[in-house]
C-alpha positions in Angstrom: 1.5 -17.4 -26.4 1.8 -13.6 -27.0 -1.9 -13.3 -26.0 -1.2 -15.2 -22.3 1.6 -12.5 -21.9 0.2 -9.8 -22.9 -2.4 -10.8 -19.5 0.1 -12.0 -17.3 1.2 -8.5 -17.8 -1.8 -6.5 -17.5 -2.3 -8.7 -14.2 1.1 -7.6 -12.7 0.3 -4.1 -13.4 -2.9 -4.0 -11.7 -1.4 -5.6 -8.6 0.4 -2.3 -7.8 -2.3 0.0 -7.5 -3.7 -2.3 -4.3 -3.8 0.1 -0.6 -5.9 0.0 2.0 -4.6 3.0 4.7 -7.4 4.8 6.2 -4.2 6.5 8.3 -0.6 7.7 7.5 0.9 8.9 10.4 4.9 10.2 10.9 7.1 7.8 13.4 7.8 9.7 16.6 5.2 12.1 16.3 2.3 12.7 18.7 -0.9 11.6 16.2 -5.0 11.7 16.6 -6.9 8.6 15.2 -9.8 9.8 14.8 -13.2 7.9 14.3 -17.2 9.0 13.0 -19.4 6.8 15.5 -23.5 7.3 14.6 -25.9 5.9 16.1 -29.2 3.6 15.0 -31.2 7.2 13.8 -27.8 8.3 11.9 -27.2 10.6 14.7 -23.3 11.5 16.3 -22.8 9.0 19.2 -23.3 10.6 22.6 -21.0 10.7 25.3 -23.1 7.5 26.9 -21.5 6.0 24.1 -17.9 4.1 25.3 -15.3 3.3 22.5 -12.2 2.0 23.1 -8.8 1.0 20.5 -6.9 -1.6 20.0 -3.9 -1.5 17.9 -1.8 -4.8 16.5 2.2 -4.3 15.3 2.8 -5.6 12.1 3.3 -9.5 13.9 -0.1 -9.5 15.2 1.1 -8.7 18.9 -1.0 -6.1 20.4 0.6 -2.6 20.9 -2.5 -0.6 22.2 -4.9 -2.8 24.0 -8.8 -1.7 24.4 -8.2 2.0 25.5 -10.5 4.9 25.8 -11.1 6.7 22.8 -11.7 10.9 24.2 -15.3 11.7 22.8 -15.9 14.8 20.9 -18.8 16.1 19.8 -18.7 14.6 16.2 -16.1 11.7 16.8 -13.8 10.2 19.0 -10.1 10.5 19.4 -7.4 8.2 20.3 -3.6 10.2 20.3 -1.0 8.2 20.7 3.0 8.2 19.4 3.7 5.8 16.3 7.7 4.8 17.3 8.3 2.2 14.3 7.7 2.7 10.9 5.1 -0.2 9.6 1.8 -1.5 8.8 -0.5 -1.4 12.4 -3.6 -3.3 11.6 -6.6 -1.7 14.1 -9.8 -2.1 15.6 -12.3 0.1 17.3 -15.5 -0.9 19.4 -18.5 1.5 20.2 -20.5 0.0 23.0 -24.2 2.2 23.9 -27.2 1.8 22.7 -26.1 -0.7 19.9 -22.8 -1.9 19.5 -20.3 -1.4 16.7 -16.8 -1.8 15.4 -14.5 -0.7 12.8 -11.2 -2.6 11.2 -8.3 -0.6 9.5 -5.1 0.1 8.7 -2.7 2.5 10.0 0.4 3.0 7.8 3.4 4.3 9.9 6.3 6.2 7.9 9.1 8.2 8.5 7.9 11.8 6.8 4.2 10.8 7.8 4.1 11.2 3.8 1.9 8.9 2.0 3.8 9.3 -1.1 1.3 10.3 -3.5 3.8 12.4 -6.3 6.0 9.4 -6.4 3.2 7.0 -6.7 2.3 8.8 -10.0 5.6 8.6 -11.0 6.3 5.2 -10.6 2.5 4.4 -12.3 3.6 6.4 -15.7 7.6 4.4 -15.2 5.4 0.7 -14.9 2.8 1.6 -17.5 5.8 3.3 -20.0 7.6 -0.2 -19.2 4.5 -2.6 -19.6 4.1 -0.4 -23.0 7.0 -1.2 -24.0 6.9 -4.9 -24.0 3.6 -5.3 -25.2 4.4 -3.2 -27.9 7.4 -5.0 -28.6 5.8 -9.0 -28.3 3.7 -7.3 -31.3 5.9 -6.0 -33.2 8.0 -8.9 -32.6 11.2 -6.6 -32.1 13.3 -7.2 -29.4 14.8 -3.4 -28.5 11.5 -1.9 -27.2 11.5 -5.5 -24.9 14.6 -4.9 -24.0 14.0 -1.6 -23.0 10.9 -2.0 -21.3 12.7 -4.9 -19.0 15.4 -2.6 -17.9 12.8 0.3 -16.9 11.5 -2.8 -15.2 15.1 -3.6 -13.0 15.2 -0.1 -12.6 12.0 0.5 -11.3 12.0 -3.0 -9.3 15.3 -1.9 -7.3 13.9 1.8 -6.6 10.2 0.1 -4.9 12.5 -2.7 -3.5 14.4 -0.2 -1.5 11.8 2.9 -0.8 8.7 0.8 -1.1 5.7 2.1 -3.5 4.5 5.2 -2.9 1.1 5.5 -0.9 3.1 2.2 1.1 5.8 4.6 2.2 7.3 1.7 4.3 8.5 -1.0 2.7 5.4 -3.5 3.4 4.9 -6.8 2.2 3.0 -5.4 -0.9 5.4 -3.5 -2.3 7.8 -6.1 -2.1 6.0 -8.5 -3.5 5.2 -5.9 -6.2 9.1 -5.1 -6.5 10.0 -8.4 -6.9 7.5 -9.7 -9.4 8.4 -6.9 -11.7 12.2 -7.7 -10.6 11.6 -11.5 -11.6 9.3 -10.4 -14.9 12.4 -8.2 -16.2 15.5 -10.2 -15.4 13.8 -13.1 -17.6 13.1 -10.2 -20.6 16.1 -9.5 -20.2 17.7 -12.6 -20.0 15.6 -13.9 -22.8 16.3 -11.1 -25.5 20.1 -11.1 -24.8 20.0 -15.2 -25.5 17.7 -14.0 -28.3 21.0 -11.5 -29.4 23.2 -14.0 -29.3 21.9 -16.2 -31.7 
């Protein structure tokens, strides 16, 4: 038993550190998308080459639909004003001698901050937490439990409410991630107060 929790744990931990934003832009602000095109020999795209953008709101409705991307000598550049904060799955298409396309992510905040400082900061709070309760389920001691479930409220309701660092926004990630380590310390703690009052 104390090995299949010791796992679930580890598990929930590594679910946090998921991202995938090639972009973090600011909402409101004027911002360049800007894309690497090559061409069969490995060579910059020339301006034969046509590429156009087209970027979904977080519902899968399109916000941007197949416009021009501006070619530059090295890439091309799509500017455009982000105006709510979110998750904007995107696509670009090359057309010229071959054809090509590129899928990403474009993460929308309010600071245009990914969040990086606070993303270490949460990492030590989880790990210290995780720590904790693995430490305790050995020991078979029920303060360092205890403790490490509360870091985990804590810590749940701070991600639940700012979302988790390099997510900025509150996405469906770090929601999920807030509330599985919400769920995972509200039964700690339920569990080793029962265990107290016995």
């Amino acid at each position: 038993m104390k090995k299949l929790l010791v796992m679930f744990f580890a598990v929930m931990f590594c679910i946090t550190f998921v991202s995938s934003y090639s972009y973090v832009l600011q909402e409101d602000t004027l911002s360049d998308v800007k894309i690497a095109c090559f061409d069969t020999d490995n060579l910059y795209c020339t301006s034969t080459t046509n590429c156009t953008i087209t970027i979904y709101n977080s519902d899968q409705t399109v916000l941007i639909n197949n416009d021009n991307m501006s070619y530059n000598e090295n890439y091309f550049n799509y500017t455009f004003t982000p105006t709510k904060i979110g998750e904007y799955p995107t696509v670009v298409n090359c057309v010229g001698g071959t054809a090509a396309y590129s899928t990403f992510e474009i993460l929308v905040t309010n600071s245009g901050y990914d969040g990086i400082a606070i993303e270490w900061v949460l990492i030590f709070v989880l790990l210290l937490a995780y720590g904790l309760i693995i430490f305790g389920f050995y020991r078979e001691e029920h303060p360092p439990v205890t403790m490490g479930a509360i870091i985990l409220l804590v810590t749940a309701l701070y991600i639940w409410i700012n979302g988790f660092g390099i997510l900025g926004a509150k996405s469906l990630i770090s929601q999920f991630i807030a509330a599985a380590n919400f769920i995972v310390g509200a039964f700690l703690t339920v569990q080793a107060l029962g265990e107290l009052k016995n």
